[in-house]
ZADO-1210 file (C-alpha; in nm, 4 decimals, padded with zeros to 6 digits):
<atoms>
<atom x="10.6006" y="06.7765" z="11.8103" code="UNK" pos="1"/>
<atom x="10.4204" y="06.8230" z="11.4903" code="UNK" pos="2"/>
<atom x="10.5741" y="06.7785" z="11.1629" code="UNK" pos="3"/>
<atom x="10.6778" y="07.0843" z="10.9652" code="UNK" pos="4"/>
<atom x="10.3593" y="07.2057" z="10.6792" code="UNK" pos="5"/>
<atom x="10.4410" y="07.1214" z="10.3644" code="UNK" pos="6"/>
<atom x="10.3328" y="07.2933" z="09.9879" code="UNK" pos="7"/>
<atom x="09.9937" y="07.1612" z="09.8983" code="UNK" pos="8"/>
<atom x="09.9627" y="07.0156" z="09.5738" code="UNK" pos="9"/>
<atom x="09.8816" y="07.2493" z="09.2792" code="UNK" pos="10"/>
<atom x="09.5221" y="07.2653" z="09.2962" code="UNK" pos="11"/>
<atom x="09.5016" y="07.3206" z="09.6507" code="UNK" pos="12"/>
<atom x="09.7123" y="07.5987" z="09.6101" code="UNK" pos="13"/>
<atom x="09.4823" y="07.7106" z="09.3314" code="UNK" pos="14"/>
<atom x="09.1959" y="07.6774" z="09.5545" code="UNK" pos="15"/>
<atom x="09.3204" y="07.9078" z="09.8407" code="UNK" pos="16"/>
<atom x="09.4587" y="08.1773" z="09.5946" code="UNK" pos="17"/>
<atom x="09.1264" y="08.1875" z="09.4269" code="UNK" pos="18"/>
<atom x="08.8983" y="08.1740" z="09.7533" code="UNK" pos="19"/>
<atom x="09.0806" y="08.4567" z="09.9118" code="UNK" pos="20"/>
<atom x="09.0546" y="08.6578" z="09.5484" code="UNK" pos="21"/>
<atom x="08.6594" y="08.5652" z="09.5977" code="UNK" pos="22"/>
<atom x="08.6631" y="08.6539" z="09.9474" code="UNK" pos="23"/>
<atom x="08.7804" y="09.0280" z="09.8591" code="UNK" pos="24"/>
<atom x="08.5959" y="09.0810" z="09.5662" code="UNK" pos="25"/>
<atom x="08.2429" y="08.9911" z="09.7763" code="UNK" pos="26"/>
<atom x="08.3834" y="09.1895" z="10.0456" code="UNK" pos="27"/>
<atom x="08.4335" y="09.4589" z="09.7951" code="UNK" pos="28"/>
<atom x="08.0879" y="09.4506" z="09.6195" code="UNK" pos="29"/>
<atom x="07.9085" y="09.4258" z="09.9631" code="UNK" pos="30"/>
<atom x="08.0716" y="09.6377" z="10.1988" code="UNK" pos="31"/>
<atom x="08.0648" y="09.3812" z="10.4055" code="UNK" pos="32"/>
<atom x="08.4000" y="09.2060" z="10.5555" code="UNK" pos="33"/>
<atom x="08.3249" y="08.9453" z="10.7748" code="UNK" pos="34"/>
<atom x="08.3347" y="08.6194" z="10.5252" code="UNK" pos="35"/>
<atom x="08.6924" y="08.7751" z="10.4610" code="UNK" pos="36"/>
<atom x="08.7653" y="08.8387" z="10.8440" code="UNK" pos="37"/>
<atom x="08.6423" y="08.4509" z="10.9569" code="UNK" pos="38"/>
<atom x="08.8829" y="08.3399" z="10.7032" code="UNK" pos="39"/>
<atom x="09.1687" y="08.4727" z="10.8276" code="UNK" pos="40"/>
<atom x="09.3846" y="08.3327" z="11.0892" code="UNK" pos="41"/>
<atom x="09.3807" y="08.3790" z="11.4545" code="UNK" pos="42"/>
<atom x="09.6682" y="08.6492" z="11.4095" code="UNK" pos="43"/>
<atom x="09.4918" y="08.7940" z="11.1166" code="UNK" pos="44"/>
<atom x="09.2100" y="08.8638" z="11.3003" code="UNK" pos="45"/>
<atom x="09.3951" y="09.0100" z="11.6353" code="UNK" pos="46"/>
<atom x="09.5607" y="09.2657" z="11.3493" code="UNK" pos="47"/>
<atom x="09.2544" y="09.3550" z="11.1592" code="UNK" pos="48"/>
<atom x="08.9176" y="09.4619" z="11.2324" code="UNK" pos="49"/>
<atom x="08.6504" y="09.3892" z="10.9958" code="UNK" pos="50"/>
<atom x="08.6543" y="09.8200" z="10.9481" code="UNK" pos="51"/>
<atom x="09.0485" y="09.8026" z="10.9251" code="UNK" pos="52"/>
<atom x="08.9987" y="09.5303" z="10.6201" code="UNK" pos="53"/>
<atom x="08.7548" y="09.7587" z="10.4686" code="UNK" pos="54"/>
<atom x="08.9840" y="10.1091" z="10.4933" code="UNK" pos="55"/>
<atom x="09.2482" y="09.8402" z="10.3505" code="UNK" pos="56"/>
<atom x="09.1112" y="09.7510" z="10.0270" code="UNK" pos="57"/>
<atom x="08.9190" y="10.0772" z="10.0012" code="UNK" pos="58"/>
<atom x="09.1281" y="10.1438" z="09.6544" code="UNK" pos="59"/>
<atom x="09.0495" y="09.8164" z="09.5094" code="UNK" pos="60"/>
<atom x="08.6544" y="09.9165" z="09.5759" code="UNK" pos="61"/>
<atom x="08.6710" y="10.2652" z="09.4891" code="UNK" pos="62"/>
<atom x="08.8292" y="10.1562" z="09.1803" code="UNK" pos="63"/>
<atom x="08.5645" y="09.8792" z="09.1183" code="UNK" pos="64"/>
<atom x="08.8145" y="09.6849" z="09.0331" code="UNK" pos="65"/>
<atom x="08.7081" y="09.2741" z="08.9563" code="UNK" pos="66"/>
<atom x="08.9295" y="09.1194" z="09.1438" code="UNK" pos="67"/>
<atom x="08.6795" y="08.7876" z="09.1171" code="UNK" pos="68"/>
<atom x="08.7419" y="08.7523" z="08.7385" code="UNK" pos="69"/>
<atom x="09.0610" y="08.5755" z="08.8624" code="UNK" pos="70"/>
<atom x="08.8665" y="08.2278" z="08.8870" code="UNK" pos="71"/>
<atom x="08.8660" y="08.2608" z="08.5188" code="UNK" pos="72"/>
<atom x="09.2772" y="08.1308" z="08.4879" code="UNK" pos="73"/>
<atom x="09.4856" y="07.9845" z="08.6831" code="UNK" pos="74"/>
<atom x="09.7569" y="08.2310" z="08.9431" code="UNK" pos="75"/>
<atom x="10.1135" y="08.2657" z="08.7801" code="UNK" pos="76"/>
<atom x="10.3549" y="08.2189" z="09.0732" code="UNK" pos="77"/>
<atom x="10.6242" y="08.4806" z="09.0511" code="UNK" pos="78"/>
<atom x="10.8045" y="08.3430" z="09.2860" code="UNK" pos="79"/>
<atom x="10.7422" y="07.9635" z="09.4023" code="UNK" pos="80"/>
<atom x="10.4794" y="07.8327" z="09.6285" code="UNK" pos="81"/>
<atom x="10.6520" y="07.8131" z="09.9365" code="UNK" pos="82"/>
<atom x="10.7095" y="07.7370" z="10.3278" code="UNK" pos="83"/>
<atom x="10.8265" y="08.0102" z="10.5178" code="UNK" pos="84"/>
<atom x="11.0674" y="08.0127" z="10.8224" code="UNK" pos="85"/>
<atom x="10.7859" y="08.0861" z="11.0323" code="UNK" pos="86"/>
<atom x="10.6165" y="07.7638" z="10.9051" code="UNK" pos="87"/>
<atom x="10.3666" y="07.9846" z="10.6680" code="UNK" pos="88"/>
<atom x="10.2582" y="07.8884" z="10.3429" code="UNK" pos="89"/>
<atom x="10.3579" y="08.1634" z="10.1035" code="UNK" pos="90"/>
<atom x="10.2059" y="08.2946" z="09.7529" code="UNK" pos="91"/>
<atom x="10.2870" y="08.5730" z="09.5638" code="UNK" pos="92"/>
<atom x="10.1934" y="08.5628" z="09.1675" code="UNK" pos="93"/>
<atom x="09.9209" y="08.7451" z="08.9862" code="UNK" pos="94"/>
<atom x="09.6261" y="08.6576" z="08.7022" code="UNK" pos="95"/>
<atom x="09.7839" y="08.7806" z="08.3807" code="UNK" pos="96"/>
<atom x="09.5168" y="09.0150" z="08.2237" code="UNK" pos="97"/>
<atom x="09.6478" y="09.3124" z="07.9962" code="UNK" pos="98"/>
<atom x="09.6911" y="09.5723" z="08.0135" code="UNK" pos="99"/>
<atom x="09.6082" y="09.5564" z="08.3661" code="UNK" pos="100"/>
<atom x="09.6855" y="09.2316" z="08.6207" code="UNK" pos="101"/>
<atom x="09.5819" y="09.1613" z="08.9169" code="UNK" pos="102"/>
<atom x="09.8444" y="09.0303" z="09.1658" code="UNK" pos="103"/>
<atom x="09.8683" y="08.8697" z="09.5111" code="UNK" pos="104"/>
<atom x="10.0626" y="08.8183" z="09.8108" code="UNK" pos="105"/>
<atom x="09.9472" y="08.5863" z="10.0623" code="UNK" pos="106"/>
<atom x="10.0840" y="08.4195" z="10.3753" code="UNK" pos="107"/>
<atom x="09.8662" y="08.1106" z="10.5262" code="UNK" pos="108"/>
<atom x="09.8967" y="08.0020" z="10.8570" code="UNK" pos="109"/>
<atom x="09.7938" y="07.6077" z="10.9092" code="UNK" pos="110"/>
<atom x="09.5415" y="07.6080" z="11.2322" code="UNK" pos="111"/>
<atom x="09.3989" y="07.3346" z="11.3052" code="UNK" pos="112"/>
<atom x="09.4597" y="07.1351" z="10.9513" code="UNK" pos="113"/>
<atom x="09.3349" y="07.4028" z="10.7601" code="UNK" pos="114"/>
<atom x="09.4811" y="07.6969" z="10.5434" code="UNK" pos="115"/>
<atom x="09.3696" y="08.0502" z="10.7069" code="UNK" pos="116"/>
<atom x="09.5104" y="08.3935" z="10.5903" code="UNK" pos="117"/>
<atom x="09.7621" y="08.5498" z="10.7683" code="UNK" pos="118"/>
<atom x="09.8718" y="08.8199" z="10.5258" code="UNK" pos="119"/>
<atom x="09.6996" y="08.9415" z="10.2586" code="UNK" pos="120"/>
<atom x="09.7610" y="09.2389" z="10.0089" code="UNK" pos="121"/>
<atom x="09.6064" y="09.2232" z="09.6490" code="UNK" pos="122"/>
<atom x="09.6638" y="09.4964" z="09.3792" code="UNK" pos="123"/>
<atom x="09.5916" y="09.6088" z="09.0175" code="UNK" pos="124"/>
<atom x="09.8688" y="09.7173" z="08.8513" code="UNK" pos="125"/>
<atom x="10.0182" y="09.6921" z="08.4340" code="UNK" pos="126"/>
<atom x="10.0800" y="09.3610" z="08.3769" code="UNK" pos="127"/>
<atom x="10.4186" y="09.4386" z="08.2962" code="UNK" pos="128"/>
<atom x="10.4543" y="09.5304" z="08.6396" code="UNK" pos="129"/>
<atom x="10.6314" y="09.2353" z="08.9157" code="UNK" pos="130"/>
</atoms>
């Protein structure tokens, strides 16, 4: 039996919040979802099609919205870094522009000693908004 995942350390966390932000924007600018689709887990990927992912952030592209400007600060968690029942890594926070923020909900699955997405949704919305 394996031991239960732990939090990574804060710049590992950093690293996999602004990956997957990197991950959608390229998706985004290209058209093209398949970097985003090979990163997600094995679950991910039974969910979501690389044409679902693209119908799925279809608003954030429309919008042109620059969701990769978010390697420019660190996240804010809004709630902490966590492990989830289900043994997922959790992060929900946002990059604090104004008027407008860009925020972030992600669950990570651990396969195979690595971080992959599980659960992804990433919005703009007033930064006043949590």
């Amino acid at each position: 039996m394996s031991a239960a995942p732990r939090v990574p350390d804060d710049e590992v966390l950093a690293r996999l919040v602004w990956s997957t932000m990197i991950a959608v924007d390229n998706a985004n600018r290209t058209g093209n979802y398949a970097v985003l689709y090979a990163l997600g887990s094995p679950g991910f990927q039974s969910r979501h099609s690389q044409k679902d992912l693209a119908q799925i952030f279809a608003g954030l592209r429309e919008r042109r919205i620059d969701v990769g400007r978010a390697v420019l600060v660190a996240p804010t968690y809004h709630i902490p870094p966590a492990i989830t029942a289900q043994g997922q890594l959790r992060l929900r926070g946002g990059f604090e522009y104004r008027p407008r923020a860009i925020r972030f909900d992600v669950l990570f699955d651990l396969v195979d000693g690595g971080w992959q997405i599980a659960a992804l949704s990433v919005a703009e919305m007033d930064a006043s908004t949590r």
